[in-house]
DOLUMTOR-381252 format. One line per field, with one value per residue: residue number from 0; x, y, z of N, C-alpha, C in turn; chain; residue in one letter. Coordinates in steps of 0.02 Angstrom, whole numbers, plus 50000, padded with zeros to 5 digits. Example, Ala and Ser with C-alpha at 12.3 -4.5 7.8 and 13.67 -1.06 7.14 Angstrom:
BEGIN
vexmar: [0 / 1]
n.x: [50660 / 50642]
n.y: [49716 / 49888]
n.z: [50390 / 50354]
ca.x: [50615 / 50684]
ca.y: [49775 / 49947]
ca.z: [50390 / 50357]
c.x: [50660 / 50645]
c.y: [49835 / 50002]
c.z: [50390 / 50394]
kolza: [A / A]
vexfi: [A / S]
***
This chain:
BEGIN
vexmar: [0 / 1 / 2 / 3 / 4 / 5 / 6 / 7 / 8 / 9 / 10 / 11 / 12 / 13 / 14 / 15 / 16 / 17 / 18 / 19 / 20 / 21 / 22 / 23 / 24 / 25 / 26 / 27 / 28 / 29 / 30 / 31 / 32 / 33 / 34 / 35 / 36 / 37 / 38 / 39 / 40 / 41 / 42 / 43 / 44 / 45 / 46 / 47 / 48 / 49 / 50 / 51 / 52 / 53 / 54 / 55 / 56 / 57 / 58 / 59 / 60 / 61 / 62 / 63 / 64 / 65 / 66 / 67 / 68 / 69 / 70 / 71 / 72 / 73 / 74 / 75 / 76 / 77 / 78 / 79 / 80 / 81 / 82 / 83 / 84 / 85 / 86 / 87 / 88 / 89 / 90 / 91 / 92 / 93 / 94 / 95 / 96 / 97 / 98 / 99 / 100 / 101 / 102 / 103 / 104 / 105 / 106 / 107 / 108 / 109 / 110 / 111 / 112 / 113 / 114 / 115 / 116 / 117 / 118 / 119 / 120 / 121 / 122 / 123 / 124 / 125 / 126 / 127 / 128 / 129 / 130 / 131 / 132 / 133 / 134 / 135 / 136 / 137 / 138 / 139 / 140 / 141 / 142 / 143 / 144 / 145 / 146 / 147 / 148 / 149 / 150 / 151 / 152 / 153 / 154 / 155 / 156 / 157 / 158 / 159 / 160 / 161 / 162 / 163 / 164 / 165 / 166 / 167 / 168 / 169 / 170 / 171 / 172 / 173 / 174 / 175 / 176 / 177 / 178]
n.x: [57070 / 57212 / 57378 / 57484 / 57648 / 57792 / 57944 / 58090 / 58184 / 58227 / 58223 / 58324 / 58353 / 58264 / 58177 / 58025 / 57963 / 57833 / 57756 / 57678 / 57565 / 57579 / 57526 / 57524 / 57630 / 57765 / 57831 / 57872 / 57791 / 57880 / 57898 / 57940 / 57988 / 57973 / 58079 / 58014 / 57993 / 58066 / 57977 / 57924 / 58002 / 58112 / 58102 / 58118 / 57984 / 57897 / 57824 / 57759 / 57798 / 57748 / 57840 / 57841 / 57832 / 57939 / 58012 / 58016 / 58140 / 58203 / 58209 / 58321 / 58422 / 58425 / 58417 / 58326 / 58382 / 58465 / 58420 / 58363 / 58410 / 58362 / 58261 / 58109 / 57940 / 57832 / 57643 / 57491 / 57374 / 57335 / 57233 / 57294 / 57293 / 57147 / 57051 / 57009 / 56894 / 56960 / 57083 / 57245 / 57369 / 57508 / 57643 / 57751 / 57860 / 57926 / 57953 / 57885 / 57768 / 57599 / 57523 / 57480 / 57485 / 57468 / 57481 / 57540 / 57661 / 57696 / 57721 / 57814 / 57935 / 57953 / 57923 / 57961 / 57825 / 57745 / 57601 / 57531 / 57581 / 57529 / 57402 / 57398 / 57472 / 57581 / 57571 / 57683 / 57689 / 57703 / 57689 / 57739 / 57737 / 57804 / 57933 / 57962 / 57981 / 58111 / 58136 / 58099 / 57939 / 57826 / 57653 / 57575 / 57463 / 57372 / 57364 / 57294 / 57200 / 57099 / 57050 / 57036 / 56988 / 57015 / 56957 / 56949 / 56921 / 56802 / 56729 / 56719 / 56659 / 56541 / 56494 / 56481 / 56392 / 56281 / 56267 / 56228 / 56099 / 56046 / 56022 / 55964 / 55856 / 55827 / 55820 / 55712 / 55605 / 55614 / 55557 / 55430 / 55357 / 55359 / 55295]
n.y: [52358 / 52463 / 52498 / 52569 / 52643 / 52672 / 52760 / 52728 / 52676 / 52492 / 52443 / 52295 / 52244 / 52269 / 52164 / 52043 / 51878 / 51821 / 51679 / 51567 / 51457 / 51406 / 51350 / 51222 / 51212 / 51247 / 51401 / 51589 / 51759 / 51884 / 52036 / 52199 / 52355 / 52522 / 52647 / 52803 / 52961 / 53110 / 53174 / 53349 / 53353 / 53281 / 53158 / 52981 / 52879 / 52773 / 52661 / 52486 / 52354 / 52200 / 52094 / 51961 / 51792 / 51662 / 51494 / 51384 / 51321 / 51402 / 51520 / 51552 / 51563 / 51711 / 51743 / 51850 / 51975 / 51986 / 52085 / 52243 / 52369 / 52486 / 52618 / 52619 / 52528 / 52423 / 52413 / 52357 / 52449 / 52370 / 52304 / 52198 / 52036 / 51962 / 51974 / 51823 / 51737 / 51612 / 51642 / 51620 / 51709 / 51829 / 51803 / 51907 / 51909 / 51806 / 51796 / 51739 / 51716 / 51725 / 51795 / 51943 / 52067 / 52231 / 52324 / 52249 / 52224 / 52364 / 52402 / 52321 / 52331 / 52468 / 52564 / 52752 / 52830 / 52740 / 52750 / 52781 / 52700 / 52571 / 52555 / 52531 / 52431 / 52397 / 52276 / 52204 / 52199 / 52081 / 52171 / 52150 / 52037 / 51940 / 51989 / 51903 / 51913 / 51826 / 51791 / 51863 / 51798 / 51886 / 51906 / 51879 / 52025 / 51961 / 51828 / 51886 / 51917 / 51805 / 51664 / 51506 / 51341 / 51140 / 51016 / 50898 / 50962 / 51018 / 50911 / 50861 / 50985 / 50964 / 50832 / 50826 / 50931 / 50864 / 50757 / 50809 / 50869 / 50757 / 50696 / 50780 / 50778 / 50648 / 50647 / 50741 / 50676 / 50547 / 50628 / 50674 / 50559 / 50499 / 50580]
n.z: [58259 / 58284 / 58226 / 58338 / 58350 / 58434 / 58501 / 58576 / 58735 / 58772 / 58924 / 58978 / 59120 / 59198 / 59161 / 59155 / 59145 / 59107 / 59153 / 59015 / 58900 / 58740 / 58589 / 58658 / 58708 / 58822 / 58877 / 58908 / 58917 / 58881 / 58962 / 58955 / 59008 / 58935 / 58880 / 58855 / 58848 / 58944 / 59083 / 59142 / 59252 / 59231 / 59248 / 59180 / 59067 / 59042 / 58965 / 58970 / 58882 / 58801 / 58746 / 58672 / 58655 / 58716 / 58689 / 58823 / 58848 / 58797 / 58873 / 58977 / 58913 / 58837 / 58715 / 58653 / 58698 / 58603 / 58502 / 58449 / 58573 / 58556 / 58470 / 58341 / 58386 / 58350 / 58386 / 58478 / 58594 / 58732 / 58883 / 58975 / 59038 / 59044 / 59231 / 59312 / 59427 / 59456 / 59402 / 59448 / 59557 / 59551 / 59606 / 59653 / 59753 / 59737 / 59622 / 59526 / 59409 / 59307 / 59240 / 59132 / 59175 / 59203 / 59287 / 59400 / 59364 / 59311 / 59465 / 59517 / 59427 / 59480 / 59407 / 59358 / 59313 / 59384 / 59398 / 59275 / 59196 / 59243 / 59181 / 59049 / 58941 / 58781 / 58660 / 58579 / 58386 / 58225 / 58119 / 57985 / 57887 / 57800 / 57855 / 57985 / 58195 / 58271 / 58417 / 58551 / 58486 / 58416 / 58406 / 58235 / 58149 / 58089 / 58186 / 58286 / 58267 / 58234 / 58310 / 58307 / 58340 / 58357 / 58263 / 58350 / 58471 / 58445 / 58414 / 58578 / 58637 / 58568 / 58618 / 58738 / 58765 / 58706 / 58776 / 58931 / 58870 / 58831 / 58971 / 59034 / 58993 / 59015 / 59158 / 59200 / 59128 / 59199 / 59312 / 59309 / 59283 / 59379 / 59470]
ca.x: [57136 / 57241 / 57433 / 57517 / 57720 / 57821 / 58020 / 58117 / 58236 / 58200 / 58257 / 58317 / 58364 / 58182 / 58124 / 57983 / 57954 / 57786 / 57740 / 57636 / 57572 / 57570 / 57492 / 57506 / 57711 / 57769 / 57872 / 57852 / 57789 / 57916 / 57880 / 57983 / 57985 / 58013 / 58071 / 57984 / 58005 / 58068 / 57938 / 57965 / 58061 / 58173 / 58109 / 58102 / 57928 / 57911 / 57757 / 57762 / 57780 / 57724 / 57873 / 57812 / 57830 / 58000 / 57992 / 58029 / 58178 / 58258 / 58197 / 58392 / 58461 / 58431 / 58425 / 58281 / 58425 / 58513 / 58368 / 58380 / 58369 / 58331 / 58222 / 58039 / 57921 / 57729 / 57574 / 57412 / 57386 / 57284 / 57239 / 57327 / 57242 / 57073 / 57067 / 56945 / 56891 / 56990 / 57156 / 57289 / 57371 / 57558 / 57690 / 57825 / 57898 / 57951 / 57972 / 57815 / 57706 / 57554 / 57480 / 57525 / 57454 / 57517 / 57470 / 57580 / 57728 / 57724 / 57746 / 57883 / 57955 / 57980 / 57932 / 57919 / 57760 / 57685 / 57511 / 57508 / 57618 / 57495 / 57328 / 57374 / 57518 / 57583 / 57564 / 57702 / 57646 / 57730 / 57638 / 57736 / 57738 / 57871 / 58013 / 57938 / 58031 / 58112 / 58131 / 58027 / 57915 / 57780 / 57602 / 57551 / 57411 / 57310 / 57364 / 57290 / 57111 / 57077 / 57053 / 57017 / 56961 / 57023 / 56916 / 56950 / 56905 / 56724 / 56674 / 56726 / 56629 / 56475 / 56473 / 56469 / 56323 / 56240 / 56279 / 56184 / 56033 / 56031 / 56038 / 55924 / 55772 / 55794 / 55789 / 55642 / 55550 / 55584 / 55513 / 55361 / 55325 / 55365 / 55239]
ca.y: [52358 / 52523 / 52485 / 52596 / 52638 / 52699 / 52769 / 52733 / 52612 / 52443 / 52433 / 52225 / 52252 / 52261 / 52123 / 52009 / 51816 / 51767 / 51583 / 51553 / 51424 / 51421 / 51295 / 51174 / 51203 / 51289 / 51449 / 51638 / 51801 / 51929 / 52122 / 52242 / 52426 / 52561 / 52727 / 52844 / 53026 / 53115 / 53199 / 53417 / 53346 / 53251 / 53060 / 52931 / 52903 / 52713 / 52600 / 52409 / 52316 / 52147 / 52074 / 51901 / 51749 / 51628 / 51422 / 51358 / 51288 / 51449 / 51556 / 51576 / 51597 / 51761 / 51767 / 51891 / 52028 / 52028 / 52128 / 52308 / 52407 / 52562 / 52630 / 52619 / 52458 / 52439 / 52349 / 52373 / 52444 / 52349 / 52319 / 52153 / 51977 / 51960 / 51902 / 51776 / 51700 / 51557 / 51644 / 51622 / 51779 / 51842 / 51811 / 51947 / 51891 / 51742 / 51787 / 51678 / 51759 / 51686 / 51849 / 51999 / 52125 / 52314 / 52362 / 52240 / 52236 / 52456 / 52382 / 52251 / 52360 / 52515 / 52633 / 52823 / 52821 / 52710 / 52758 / 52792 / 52643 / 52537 / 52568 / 52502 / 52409 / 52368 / 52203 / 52207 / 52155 / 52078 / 52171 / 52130 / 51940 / 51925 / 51972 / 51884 / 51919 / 51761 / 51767 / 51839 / 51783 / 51932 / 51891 / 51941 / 52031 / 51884 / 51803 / 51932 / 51936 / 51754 / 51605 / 51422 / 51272 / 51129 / 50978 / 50888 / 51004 / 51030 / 50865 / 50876 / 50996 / 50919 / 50772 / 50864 / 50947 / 50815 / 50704 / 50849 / 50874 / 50688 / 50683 / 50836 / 50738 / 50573 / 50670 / 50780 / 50614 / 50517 / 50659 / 50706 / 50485 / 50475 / 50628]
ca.z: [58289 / 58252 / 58273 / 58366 / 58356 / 58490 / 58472 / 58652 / 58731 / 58825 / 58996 / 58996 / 59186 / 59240 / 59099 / 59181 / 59114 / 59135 / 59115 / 58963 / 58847 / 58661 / 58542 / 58704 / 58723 / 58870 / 58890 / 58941 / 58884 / 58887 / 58978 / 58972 / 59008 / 58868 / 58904 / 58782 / 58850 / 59001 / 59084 / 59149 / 59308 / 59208 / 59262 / 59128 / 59058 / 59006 / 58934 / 58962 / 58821 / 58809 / 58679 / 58630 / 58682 / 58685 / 58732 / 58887 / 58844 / 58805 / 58930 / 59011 / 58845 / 58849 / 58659 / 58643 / 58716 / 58550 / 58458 / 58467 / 58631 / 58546 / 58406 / 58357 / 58390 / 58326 / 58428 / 58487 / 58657 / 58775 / 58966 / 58999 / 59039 / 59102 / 59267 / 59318 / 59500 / 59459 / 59403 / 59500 / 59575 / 59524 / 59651 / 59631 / 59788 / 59722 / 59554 / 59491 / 59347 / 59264 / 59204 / 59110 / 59216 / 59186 / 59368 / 59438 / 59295 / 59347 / 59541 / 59546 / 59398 / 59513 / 59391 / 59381 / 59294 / 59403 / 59388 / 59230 / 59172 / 59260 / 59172 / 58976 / 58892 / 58723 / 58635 / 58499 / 58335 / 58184 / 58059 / 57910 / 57904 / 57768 / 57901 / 58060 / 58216 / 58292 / 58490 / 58573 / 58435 / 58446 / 58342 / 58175 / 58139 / 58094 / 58242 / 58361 / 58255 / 58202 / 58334 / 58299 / 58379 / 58345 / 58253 / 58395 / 58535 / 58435 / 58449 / 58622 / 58660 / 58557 / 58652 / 58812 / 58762 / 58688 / 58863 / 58957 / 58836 / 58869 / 59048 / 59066 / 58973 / 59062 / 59225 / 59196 / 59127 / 59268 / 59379 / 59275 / 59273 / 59466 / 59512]
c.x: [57178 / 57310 / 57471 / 57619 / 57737 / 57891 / 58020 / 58171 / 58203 / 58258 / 58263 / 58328 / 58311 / 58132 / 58075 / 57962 / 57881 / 57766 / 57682 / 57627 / 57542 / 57572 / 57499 / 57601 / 57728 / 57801 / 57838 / 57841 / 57847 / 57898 / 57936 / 57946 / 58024 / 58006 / 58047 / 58024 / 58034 / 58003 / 57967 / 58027 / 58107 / 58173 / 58066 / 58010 / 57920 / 57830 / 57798 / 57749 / 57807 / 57751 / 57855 / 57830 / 57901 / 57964 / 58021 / 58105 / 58235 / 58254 / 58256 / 58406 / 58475 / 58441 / 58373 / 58318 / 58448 / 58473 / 58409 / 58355 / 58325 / 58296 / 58159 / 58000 / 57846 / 57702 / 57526 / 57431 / 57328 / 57298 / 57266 / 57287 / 57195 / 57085 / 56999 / 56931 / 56935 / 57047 / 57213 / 57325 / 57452 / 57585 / 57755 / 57886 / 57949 / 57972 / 57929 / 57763 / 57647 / 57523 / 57521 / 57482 / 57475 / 57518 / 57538 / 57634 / 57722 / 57753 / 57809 / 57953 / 57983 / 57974 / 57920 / 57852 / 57734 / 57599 / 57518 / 57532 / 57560 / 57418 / 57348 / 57457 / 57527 / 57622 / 57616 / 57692 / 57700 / 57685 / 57672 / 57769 / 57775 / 57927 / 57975 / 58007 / 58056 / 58100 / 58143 / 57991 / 57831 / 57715 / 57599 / 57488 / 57334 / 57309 / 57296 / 57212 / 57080 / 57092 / 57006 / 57022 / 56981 / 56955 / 56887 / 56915 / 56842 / 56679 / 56684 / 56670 / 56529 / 56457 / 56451 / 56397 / 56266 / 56237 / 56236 / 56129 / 56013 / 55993 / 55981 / 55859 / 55758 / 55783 / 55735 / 55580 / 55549 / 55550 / 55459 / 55307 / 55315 / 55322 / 55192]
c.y: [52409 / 52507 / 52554 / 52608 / 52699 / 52713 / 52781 / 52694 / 52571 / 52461 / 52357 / 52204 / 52232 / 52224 / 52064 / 51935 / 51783 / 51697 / 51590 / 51492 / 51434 / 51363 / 51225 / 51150 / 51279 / 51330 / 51505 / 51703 / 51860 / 52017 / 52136 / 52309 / 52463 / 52610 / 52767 / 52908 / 53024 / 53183 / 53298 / 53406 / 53321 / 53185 / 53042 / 52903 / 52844 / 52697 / 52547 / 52399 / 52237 / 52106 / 52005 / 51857 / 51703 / 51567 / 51423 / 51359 / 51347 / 51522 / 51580 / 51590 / 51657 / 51799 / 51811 / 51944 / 52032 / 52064 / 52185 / 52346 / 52468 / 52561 / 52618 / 52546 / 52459 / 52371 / 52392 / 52376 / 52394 / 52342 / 52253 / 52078 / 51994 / 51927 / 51875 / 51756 / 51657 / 51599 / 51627 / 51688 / 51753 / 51848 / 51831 / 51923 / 51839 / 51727 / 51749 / 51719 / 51704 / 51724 / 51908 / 52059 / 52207 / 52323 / 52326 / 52218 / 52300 / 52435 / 52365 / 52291 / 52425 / 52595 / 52711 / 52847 / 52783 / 52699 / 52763 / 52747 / 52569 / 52529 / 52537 / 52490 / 52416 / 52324 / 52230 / 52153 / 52154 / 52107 / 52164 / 52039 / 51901 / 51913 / 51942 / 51881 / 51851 / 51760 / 51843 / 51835 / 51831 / 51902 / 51924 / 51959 / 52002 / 51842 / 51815 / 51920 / 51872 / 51696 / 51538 / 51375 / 51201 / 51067 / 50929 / 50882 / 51014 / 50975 / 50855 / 50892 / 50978 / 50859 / 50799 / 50890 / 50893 / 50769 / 50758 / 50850 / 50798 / 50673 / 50716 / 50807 / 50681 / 50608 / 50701 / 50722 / 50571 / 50546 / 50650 / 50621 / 50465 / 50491 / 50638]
c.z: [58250 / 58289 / 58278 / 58357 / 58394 / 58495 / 58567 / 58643 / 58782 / 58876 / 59010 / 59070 / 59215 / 59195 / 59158 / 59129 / 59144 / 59091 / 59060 / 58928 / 58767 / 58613 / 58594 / 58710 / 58778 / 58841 / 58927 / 58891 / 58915 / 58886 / 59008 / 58958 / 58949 / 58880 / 58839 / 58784 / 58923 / 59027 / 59101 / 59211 / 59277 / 59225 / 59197 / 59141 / 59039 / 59001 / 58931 / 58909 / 58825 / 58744 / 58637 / 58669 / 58649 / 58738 / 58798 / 58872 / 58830 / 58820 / 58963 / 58962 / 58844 / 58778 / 58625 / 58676 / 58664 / 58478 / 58471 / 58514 / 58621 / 58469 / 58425 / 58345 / 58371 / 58374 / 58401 / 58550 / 58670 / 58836 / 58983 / 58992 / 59081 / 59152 / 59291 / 59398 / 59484 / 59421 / 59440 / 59508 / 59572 / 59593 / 59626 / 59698 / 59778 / 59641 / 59490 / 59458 / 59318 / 59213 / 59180 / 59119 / 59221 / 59242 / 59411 / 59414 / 59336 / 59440 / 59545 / 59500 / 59442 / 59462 / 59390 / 59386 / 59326 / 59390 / 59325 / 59179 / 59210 / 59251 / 59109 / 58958 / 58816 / 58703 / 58580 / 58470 / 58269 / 58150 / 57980 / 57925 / 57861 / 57806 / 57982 / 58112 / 58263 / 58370 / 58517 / 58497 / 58482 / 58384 / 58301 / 58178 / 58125 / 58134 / 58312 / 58344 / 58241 / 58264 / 58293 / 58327 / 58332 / 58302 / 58327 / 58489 / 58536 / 58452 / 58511 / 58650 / 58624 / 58587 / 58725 / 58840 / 58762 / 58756 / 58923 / 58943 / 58866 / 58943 / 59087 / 59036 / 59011 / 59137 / 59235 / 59154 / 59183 / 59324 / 59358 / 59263 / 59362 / 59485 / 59457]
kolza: [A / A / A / A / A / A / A / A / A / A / A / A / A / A / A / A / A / A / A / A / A / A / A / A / A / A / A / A / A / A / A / A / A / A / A / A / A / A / A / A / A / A / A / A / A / A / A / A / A / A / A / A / A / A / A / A / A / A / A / A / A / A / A / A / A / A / A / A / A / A / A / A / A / A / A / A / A / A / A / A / A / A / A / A / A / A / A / A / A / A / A / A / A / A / A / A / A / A / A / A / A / A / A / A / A / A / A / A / A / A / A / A / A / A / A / A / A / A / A / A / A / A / A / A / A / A / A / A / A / A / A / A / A / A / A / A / A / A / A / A / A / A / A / A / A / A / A / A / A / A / A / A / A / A / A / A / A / A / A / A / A / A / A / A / A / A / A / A / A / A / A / A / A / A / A / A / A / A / A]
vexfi: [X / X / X / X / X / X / X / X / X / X / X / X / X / X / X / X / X / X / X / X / X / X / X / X / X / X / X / X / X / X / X / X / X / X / X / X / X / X / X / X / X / X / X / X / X / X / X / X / X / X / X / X / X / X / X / X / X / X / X / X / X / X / X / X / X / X / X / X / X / X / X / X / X / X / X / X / X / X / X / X / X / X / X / X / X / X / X / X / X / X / X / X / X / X / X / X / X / X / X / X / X / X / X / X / X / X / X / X / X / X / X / X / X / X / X / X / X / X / X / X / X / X / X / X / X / X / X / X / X / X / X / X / X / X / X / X / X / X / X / X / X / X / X / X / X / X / X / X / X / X / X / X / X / X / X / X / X / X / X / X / X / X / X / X / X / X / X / X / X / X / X / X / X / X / X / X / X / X / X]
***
């Protein structure tokens, strides 16, 4: 992971709230557009950036606006969420997010860059973990590289298994005794 920094301004006009959860408490991830450059015509040049995540609860607040619009911000780029057969699909019509999709953030967004605002984002990253930033609360570096399972969740899924392995011997003995 090589972090990246980027000098622009956010655009909070065209900010996007998609639904998220985090440690099993609702809220949303926060995308916004960042103008970087202007290109030779003279239209604004922006990259999505994918500010962090605030709770549910203060989602209207609107207290992730009193950061700074301008100056420089560090991530990691990347291409958004994976999507899966079973995702559910982003209704801009309605204002309903699940995913943090660059392609369709550059759409509903309207921006110049389109195409080229719609192929890779950036994730901002706390990377010094002394001053962490409060709302949007963006990950730290050890956040981004280190998952864990809970105790919990392991035997979970050890029983699961184990209830299969099970299941899959008494059935292949009762065939192999039947025939």
């Amino acid at each position: 992971m090589k972090p990246v920094s980027v000098k622009g301004i956010f655009d909070h006009e065209k900010e996007i709230q998609v639904d998220k959860m985090r440690n099993g408490e609702k809220g949303v991830q926060i995308v916004t557009p960042f103008y970087t450059h202007l290109d030779a015509s003279g239209k604004e040049q922006a990259i999505l950036v994918n500010r962090g995540w605030v709770p549910a609860d203060l989602k209207n607040a609107r207290m992730h606006l009193r950061t700074n619009t301008m100056g420089t911000i560090q991530g990691v780029l990347y291409r958004g969420d994976v999507e899966t057969k079973y995702s559910l699909p982003n209704s801009p019509m309605i204002n309903d997010y699940y995913h943090v999709r660059p392609y369709d953030c550059s759409l509903v967004m309207q921006l110049p860059n389109q195409e080229e605002a719609s192929k890779v984002m950036l994730h901002m990253v706390d990377f010094d973990e002394e001053r962490r930033q409060v709302l949007p609360t963006a990950p730290t570096k050890g956040e981004l590289t280190s998952w864990a399972i809970s105790s919990e969740r392991h035997g979970a899924y050890e029983f699961l298994w184990r209830a299969l392995t099970f299941t899959g011997v008494l059935a292949n003995t009762a065939v192999w005794l039947y025939f």
